[in-house]
Structures are given as structure tokens and as C-alpha cells.
C-alpha positions in Angstrom: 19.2 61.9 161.6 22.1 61.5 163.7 23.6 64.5 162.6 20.4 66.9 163.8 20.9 64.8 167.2 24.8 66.2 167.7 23.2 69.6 166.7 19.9 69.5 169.5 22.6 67.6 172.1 24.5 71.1 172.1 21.3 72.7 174.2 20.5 69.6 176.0 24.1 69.3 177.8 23.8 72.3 179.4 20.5 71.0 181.2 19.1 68.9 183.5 18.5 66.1 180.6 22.8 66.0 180.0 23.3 63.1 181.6 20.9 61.4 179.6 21.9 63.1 176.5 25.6 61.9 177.3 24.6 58.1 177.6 22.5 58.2 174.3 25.7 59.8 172.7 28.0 57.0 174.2 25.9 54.2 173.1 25.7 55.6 169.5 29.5 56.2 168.9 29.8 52.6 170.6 27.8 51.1 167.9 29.7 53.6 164.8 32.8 52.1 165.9 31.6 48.6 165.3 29.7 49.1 162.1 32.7 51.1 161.2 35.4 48.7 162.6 35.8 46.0 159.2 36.7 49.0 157.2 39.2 50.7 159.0 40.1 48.3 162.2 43.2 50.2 163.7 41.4 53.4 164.0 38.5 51.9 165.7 40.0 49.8 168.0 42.1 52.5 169.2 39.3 54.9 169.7 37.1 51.9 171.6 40.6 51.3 173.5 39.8 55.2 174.2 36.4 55.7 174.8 35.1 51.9 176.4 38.4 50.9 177.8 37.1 47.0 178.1 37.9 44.6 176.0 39.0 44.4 172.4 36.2 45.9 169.9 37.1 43.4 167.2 35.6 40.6 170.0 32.3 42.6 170.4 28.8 41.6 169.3 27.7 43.6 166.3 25.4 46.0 166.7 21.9 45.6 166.6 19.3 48.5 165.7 17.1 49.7 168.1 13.3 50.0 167.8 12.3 52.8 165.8 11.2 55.6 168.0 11.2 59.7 168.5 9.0 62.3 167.8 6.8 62.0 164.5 7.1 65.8 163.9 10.9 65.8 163.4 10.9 65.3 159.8 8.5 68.5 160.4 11.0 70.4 162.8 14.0 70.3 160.6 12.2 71.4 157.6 11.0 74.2 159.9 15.0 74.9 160.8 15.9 74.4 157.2 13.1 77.0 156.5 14.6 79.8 159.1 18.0 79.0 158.1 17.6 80.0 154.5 15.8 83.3 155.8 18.3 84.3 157.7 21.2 83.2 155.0 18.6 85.1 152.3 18.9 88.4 154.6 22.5 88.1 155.3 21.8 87.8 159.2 24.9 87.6 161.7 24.8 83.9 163.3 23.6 84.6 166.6 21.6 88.1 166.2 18.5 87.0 167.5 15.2 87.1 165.8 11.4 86.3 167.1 9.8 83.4 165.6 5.6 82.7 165.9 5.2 79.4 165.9 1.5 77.9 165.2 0.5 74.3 164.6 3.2 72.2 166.4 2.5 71.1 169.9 5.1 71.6 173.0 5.8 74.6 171.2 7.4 76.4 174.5 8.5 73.3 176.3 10.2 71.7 173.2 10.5 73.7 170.1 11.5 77.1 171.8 14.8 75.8 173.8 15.6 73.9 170.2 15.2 77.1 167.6 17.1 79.0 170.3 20.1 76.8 170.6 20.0 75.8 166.0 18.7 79.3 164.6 18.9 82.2 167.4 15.1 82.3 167.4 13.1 83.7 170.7 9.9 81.9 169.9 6.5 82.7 170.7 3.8 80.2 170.5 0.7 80.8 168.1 -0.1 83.0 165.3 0.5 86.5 166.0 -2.8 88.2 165.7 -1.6 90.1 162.3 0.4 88.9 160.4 1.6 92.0 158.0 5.2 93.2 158.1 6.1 89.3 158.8 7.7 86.8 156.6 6.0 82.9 156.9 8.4 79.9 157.3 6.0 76.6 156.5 6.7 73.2 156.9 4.1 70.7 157.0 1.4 71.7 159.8 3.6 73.9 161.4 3.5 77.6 160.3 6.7 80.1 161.5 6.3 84.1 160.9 8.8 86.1 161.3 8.9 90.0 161.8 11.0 91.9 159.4 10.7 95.1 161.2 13.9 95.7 162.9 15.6 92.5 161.9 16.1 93.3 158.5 16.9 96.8 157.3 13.8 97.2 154.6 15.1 100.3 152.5 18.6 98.6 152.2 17.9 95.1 151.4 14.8 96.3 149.3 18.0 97.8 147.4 19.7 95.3 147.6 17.6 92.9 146.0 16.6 95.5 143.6 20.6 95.0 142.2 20.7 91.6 141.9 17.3 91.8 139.8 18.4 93.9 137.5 21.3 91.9 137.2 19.7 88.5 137.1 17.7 90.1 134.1 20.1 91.0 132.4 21.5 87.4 132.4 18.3 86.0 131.2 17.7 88.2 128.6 21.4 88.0 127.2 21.1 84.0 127.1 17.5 84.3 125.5 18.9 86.5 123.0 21.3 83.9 122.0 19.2 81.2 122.4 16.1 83.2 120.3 18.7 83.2 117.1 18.2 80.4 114.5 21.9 81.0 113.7 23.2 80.4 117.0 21.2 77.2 117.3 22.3 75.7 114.0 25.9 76.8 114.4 27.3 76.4 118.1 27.8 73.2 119.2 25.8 71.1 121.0 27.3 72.1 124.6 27.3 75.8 124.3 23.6 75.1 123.3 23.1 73.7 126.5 25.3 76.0 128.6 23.2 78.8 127.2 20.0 77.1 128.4 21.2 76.6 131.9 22.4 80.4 131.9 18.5 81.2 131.0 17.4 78.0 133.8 19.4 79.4 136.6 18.5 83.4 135.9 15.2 82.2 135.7 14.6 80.7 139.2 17.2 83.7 140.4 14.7 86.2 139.0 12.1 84.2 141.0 13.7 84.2 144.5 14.3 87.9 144.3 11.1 89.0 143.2 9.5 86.6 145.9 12.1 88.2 148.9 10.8 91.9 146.9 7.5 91.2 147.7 8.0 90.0 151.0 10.0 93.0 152.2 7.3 95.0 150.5 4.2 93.4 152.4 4.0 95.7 155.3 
């Protein structure tokens, strides 16, 4: 979790909430270097020596974990992040080109999700469903639903290409590993390993095959 709090911080410092943000980071390093200090003691003490200036960290209380607390719909917001990043890794998207993002089902939407997806995934968001939803792609993670238009983010005749390549050739995998794998002789007579090899040739052109038709038909519901 405390990696996805570095990541949101990165917003939040520029704002009014950065002094606050900059406490809550304090306290948390103070309490990394003294779960971390009986493994590697010089490090830490000379980082505490750094960053507390008071005291030696090896005469410090250990620390104790704070009541649990934060918003239940995290667990929900970073598959939701997770969900956009892998669309715009799928698409081949420059880092910070940004892209509109619907968002329907998560409350705060424009006071707390918006300023988030901005600063993690480049996303202008717009709260609610749009009122169609063809020519979009649809991000979901638990009660929260993203749609994202493809028009003019992605280019559809050249990615429909695209795609179209790396089908054939993901077809071409599976069908030369089935091949193999369909002939009694080859199953008697290569060893046990190859077998398997062959099988997770056929596994991973299979669920490649999969992806690209499901990105096919995306691009193609307009």
C-alpha cells in the first residue's frame, strides 16, 4: 500500500494538502528505519542521523502500527489504475498523452478520483456514464466502471492492423505447437520436457490469441 501512497503524494505536494502529505511521509520513513534498523544498523542510523537528527535510532521505541484506516474503495481505485494502465500499455500510448476517462459508480469522483487519475494515468476524468457508450473501451473494477473513448486517442485503422499481425502470428504459434502436440509420435518419443515446453507454447498462444481478438473487437465496436 505504501508504494501507491509515494505515487498519489506526487499530486498532493503540489497542493494545499503538502504539508500534511509531508508529515505522513516523515512519520512512515521514521518507522521503516526502525523496523529496518536490526538488519542493516549502519545504514539506518546514519539516515535517522540525517533525516530526525535527535538521538540515536538504535535507543528508539519500536514502532507500533497505527489503527487501520483510509478509504474502503482503494483496493477498488488501484485496480481501476491498474485497469487504465494496461489500456494504455495495450495501445502503445505516450506516458503523458492525455486521454478522457468516464468514471461511474465511485463517489468524490471530481473532488478525489479526478486530481488522482490525472497525476497516475494522464486521465481528464468526467464523472458518470457517458450517455452512449459506442466507440468507447470499459475499464471495470469492482463498482466502479471507466469508459474510455478510442476516437482520437488511438488510431483505429492502424492499430486494427496492428493487432491483425500479431493474430496471425499468435495463430500460427498455436497451430505449429498443436501440430506437434496432435502426433502420437511426438508424444511417445520427445522427452518429457519438450512435451511440456510444447504445451506452454500452445498455453501462452492461446490466451495471446484471446487478448488480441478481445482488443479486435473493441476497436471494432464503434
Amino acid at each position: 500500500m505504501f508504494d501507491w501512497y509515494l505515487e498519489l503524494s506526487k499530486a498532493a505536494l503540489d497542493n494545499e494538502a503538502a504539508a500534511e502529505t509531508r508529515q505522513t511521509l516523515g512519520v512512515v520513513l521514521r518507522d521503516l528505519l526502525k523496523a529496518f534498523h536490526p538488519a542493516i544498523p549502519y545504514l539506518t542510523e546514519e539516515l535517522w542521523k540525517e533525516v530526525v537528527g535527535d538521538g540515536l535510532l538504535a535507543g528508539s521505541s519500536w514502532p507500533e502500527p497505527p489503527p487501520v484506516a483510509g478509504p474502503a474503495s482503494m483496493g477498488v481505485f488501484q485496480e481501476l489504475v491498474s485497469g487504465i494502465r494496461r489500456f494504455r500499455a495495450s495501445h502503445q500510448l505516450p506516458g503523458r498523452q492525455q486521454i478522457a476517462v468516464h468514471v461511474a459508480g465511485g463517489e468524490d469522483i471530481e473532488d478525489w478520483w479526478a486530481p488522482q487519475l490525472d497525476s497516475l494515468v494522464a486521465a481528464t476524468v468526467h464523472a458518470g456514464k457517458p450517455p452512449s457508450t459506442e466507440g468507447f473501451t470499459r475499464v471495470v473494477a469492482g463498482p466502479v466502471e471507466a469508459f474510455i473513448p478510442l476516437e482520437g486517442v488511438v488510431d483505429l485503422e492502424a492499430e486494427t492492423t496492428r493487432l491483425q499481425r500479431a493474430l496471425a502470428g499468435a495463430e500460427e504459434d498455436f497451430a505449429l505447437a498443436d501440430r506437434k502436440l496432435s502426433n502420437p509420435s511426438f508424444r511417445d518419443k520427445a522427452p518429457a520436457d519438450i512435451v511440456a515446453g510444447e504445451e506452454q507454447k500452445r498455453s501462452d498462444a492461446e490466451a495471446r490469441m484471446e487478448k488480441l481478438r478481445a482488443q479486435l473487437a473493441e476497436l471494432g465496436a464503434r
